[in-house]
DSSP file (Angstrom, degrees, kcal/mol; ACC not computed):
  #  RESIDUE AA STRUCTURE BP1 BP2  ACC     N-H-->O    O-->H-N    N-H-->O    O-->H-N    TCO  KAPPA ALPHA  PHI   PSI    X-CA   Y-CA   Z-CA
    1    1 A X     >        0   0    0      0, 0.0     4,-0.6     0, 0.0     5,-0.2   0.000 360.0 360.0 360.0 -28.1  202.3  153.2  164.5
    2    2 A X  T  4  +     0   0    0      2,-0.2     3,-0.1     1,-0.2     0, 0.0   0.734 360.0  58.7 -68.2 -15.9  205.4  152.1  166.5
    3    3 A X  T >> S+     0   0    0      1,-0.2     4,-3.2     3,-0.2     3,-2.6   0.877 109.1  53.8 -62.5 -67.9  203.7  152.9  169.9
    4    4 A X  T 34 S+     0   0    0      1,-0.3     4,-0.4     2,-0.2    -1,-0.2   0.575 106.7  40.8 -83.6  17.2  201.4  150.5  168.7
    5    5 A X  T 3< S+     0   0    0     -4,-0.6    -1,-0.3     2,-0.1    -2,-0.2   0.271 116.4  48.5 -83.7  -9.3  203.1  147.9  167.9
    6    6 A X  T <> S+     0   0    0     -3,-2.6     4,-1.6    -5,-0.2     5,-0.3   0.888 116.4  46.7 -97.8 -52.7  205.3  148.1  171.0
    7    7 A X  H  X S+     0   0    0     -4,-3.2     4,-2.9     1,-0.3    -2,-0.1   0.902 115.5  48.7 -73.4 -52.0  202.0  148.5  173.0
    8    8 A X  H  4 S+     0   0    0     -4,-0.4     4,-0.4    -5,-0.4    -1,-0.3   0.863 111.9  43.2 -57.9 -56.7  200.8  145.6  171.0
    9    9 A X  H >> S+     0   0    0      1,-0.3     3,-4.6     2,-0.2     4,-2.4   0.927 108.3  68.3 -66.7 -73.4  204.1  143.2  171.6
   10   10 A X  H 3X>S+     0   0    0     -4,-1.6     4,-1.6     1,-0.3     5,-0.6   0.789 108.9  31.0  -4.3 -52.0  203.6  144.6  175.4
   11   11 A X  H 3<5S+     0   0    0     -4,-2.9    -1,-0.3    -5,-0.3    -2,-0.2   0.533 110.9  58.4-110.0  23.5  200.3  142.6  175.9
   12   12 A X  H <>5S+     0   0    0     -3,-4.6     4,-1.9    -4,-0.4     5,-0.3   0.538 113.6  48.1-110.6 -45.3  201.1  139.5  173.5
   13   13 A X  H >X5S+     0   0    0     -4,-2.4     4,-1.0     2,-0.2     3,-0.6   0.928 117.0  45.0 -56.8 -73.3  204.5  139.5  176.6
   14   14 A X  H >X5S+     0   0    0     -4,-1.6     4,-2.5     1,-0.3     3,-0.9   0.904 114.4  40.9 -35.7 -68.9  201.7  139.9  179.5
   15   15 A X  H 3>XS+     0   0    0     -5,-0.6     5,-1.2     1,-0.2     4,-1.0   0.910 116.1  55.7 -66.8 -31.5  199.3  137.4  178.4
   16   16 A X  H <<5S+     0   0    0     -4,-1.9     6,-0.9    -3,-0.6    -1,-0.2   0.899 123.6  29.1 -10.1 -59.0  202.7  134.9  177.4
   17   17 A X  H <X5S+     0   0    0     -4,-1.0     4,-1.6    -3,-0.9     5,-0.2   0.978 128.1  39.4 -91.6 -53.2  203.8  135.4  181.0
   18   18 A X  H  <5S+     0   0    0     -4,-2.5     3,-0.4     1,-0.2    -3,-0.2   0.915 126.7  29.8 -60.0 -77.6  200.3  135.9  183.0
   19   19 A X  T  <5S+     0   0    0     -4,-1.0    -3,-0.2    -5,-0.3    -1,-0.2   0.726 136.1  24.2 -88.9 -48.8  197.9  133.3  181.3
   20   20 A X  T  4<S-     0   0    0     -5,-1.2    -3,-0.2     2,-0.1    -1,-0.2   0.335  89.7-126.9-128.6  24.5  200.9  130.6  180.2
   21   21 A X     <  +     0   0    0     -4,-1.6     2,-0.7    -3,-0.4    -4,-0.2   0.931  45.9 158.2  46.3  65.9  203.5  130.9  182.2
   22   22 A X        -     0   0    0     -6,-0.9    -1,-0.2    -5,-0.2    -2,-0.1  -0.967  21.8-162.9-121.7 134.1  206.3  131.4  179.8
   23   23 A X        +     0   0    0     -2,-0.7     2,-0.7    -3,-0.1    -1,-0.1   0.656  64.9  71.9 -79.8 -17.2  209.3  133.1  181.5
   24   24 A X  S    S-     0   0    0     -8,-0.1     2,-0.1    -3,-0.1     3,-0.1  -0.778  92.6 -99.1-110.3 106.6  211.2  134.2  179.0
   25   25 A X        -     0   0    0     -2,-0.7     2,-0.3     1,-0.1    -2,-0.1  -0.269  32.1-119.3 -70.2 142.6  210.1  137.3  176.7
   26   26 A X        -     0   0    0     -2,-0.1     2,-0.2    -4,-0.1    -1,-0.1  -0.352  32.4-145.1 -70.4 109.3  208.5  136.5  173.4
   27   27 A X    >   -     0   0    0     -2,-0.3     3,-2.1    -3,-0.1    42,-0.5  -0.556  29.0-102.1 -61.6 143.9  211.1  138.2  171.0
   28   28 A X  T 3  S+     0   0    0      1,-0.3    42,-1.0    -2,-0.2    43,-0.2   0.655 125.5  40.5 -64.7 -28.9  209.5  139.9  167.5
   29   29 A X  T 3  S+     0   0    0     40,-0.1    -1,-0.3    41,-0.1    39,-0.1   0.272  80.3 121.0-105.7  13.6  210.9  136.5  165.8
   30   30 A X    <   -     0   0    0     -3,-2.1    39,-1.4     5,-0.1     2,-0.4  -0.374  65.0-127.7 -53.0 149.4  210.2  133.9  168.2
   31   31 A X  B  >> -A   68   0A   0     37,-0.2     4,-1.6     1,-0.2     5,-1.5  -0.942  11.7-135.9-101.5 132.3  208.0  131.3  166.5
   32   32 A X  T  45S+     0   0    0     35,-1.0     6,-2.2    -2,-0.4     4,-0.4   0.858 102.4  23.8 -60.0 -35.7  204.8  130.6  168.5
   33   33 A X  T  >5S+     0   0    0      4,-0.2     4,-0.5     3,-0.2    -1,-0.2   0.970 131.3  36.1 -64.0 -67.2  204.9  127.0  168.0
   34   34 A X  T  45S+     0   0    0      1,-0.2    -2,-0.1     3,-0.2    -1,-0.1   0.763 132.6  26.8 -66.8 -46.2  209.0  126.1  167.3
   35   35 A X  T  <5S+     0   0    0     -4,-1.6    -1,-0.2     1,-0.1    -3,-0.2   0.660 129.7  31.0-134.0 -47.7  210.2  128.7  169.6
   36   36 A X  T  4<S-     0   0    0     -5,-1.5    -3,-0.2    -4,-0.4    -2,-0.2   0.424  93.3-134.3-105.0  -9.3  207.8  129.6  172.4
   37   37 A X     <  +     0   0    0     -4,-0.5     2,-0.3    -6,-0.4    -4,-0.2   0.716  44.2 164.6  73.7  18.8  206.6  126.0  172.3
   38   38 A X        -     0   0    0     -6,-2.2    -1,-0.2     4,-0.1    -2,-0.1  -0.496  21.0-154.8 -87.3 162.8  202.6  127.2  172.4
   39   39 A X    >>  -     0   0    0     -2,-0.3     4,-1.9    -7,-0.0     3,-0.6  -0.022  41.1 -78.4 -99.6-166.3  200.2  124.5  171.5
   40   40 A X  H 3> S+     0   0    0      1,-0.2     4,-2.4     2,-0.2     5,-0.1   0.969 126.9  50.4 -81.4 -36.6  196.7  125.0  170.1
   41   41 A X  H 34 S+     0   0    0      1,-0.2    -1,-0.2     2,-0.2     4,-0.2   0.217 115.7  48.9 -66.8  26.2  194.9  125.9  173.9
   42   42 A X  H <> S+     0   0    0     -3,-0.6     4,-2.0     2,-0.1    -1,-0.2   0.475 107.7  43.4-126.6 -48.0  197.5  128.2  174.2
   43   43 A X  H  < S+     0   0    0     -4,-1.9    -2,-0.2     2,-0.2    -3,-0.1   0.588 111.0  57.9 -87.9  -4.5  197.5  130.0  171.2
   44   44 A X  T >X S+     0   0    0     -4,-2.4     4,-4.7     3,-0.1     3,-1.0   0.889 109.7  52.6 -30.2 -78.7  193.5  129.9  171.7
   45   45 A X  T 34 S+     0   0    0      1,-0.2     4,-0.4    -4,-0.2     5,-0.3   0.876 107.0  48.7  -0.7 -88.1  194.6  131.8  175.1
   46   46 A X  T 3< S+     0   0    0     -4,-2.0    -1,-0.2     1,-0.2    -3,-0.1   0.537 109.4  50.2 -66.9 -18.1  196.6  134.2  173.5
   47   47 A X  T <> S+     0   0    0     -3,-1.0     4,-1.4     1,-0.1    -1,-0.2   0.699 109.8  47.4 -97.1 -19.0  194.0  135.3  170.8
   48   48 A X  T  < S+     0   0    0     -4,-4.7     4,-0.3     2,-0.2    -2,-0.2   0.364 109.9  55.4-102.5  22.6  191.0  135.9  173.1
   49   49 A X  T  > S+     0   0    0     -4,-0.4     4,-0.6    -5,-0.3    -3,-0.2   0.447 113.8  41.3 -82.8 -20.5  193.4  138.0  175.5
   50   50 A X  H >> S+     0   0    0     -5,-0.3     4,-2.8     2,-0.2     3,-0.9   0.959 118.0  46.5 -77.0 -38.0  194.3  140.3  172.3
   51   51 A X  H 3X>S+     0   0    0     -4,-1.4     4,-3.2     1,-0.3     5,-0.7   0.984 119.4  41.8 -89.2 -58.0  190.5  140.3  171.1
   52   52 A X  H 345S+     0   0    0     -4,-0.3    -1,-0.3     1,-0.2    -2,-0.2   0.661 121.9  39.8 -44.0 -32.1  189.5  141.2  175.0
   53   53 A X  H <<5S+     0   0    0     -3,-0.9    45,-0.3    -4,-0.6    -1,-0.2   0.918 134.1  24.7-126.2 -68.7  192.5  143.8  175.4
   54   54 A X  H  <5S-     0   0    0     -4,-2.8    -3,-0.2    -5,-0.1    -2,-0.2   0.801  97.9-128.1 -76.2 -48.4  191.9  145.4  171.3
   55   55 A X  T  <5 +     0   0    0     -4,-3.2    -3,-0.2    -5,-0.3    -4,-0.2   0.798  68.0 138.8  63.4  58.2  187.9  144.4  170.9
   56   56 A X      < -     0   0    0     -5,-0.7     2,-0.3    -6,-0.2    -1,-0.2  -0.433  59.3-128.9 -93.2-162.5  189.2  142.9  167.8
   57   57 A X        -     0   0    0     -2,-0.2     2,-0.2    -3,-0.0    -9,-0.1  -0.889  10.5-168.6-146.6 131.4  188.3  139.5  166.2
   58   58 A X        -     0   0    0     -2,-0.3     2,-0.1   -11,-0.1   -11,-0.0  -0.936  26.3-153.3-124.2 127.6  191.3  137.5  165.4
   59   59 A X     >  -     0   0    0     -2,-0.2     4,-0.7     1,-0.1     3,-0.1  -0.459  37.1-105.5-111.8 170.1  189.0  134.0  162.5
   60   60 A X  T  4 S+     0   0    0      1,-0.2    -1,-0.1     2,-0.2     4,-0.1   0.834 120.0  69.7 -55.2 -41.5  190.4  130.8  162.3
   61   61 A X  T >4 S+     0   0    0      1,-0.3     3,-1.4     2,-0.2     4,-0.4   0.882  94.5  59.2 -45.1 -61.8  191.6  132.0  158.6
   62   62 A X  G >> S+     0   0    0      1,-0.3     4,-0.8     2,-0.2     3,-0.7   0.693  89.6  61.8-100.8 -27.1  193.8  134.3  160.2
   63   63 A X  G 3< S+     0   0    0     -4,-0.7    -1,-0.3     1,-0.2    -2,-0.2   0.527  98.8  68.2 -76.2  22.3  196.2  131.6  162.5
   64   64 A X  G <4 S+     0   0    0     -3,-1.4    -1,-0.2     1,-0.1    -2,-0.2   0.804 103.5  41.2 -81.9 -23.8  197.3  130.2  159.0
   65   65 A X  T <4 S+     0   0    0     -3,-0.7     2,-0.9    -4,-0.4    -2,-0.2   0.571  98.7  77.0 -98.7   5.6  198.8  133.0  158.5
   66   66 A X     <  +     0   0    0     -4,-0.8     2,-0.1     1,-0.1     3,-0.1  -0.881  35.2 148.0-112.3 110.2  200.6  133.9  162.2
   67   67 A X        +     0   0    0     -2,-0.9   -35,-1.0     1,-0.2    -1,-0.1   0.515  69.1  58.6-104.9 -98.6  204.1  131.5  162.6
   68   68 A X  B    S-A   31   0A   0    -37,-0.2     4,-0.2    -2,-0.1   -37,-0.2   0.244  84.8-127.0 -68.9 170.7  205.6  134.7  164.8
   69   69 A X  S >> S+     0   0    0    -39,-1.4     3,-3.7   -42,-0.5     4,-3.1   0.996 121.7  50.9 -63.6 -65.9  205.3  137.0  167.8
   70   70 A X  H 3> S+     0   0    0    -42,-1.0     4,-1.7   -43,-0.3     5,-0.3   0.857 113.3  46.2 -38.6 -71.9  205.7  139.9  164.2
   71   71 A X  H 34 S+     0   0    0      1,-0.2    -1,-0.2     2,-0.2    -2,-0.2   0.494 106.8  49.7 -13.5 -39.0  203.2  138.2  162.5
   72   72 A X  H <> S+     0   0    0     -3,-3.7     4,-2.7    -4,-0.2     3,-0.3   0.689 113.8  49.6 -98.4 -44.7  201.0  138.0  165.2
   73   73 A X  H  X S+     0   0    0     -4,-3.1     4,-1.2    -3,-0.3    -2,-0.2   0.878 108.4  53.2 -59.7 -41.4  201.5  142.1  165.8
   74   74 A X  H  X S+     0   0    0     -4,-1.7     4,-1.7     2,-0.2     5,-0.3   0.636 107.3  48.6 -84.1 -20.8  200.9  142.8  162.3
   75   75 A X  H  >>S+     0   0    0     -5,-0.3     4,-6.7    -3,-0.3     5,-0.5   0.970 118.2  44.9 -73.8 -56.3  197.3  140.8  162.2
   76   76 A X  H  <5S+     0   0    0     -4,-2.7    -2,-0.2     1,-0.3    -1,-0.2   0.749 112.4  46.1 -62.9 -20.5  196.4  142.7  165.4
   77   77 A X  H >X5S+     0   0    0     -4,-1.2     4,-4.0     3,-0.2     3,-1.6   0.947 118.3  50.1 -77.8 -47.9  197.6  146.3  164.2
   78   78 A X  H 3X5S+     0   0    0     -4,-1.7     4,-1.9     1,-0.3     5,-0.2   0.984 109.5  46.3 -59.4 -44.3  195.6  145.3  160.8
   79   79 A X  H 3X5S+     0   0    0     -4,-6.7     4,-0.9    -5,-0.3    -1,-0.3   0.811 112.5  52.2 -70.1  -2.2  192.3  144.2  162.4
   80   80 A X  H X><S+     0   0    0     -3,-1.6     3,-0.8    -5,-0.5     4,-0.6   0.954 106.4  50.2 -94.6 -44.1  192.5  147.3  164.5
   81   81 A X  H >X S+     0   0    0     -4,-4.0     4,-3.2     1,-0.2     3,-2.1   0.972 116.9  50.7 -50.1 -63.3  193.0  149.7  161.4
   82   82 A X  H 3X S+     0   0    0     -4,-1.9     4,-3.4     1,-0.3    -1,-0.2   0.713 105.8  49.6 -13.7 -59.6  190.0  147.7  160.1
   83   83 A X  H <X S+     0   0    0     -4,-0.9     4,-0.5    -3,-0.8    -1,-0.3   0.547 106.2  50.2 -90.4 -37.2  188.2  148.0  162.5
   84   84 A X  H << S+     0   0    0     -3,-2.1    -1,-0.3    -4,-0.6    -2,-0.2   0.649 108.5  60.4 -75.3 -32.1  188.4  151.7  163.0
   85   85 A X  H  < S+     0   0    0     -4,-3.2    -2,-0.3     1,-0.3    -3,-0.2   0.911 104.8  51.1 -58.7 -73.7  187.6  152.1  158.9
   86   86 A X  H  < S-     0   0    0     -4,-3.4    -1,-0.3     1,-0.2    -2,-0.2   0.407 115.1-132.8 -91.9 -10.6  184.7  150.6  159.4
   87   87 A X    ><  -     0   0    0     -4,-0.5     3,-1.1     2,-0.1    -1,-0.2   0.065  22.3 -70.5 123.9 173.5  183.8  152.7  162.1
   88   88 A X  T 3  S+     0   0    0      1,-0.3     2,-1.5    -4,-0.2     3,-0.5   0.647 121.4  63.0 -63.3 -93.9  182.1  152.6  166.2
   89   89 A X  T 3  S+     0   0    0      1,-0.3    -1,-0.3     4,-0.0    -2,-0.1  -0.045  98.9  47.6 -97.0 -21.9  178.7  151.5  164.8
   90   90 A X  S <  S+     0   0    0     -2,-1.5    -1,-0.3    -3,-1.1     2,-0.3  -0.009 112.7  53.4 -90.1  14.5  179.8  148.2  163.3
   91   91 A X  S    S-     0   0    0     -3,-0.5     2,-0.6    -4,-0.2   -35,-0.0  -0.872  78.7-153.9-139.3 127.2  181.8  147.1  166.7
   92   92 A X  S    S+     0   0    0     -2,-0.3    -4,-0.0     1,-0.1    -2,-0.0  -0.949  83.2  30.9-135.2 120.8  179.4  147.4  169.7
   93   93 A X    >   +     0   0    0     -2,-0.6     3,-4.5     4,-0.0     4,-0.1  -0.018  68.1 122.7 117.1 -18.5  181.5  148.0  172.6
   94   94 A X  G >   +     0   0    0      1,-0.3     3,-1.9     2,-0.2    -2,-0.1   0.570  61.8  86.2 -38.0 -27.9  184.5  149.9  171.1
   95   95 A X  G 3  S+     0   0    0      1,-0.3    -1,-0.3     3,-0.1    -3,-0.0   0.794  98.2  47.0 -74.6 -35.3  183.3  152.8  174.0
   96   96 A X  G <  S+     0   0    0     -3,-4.5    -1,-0.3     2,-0.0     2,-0.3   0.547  90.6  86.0-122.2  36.3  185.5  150.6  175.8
   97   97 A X    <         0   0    0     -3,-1.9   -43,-0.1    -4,-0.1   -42,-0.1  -0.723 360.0 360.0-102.4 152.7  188.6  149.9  173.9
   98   98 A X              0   0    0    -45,-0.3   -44,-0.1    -2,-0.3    -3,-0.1   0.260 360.0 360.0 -81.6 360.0  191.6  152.2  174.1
């Protein structure tokens, strides 16, 4: 599970750097807002590059609950466990997630 959370942090850094130009890597208690300074298109951004990257779905319900870069790792590791319970046939497209 630590591979994927490192893997996880890894493409939350990428899409940070690539998509919004933030120089600096997003530490596991940076705050998105206070800390990394993203706004609401920006933290838009950064949840349909995890959903593209994972083939998760990250709801509105779910940024109440992400203030940090940890936060934000723990939704995605949880929607992916999900997501595997529930199995290929209730995900169309999983054939090409990793």
């Amino acid at each position: 599970m630590a591979d994927l959370a490192a893997e996880i942090l890894a493409e939350i850094r990428q899409i940070l750097s690539a998509e919004l130009e933030i120089t600096r890597p997003a530490g596991l208690d940076d705050e998105l807002a206070a800390d990394l300074e993203l706004d609401s298109m920006g933290a838009i951004i950064l949840a349909v590059g995890l959903e593209d990257r994972f083939r998760i779905r990250l709801s509105d319900e779910d940024a109440a609950e992400v203030v940090t870069v940890r936060d934000l790792v723990g939704l995605v590791q949880r929607r992916l466990s999900e997501a595997e319970a529930a199995g290929d046939e209730s995900s169309p497209g999983r054939e090409g997630a990793r």
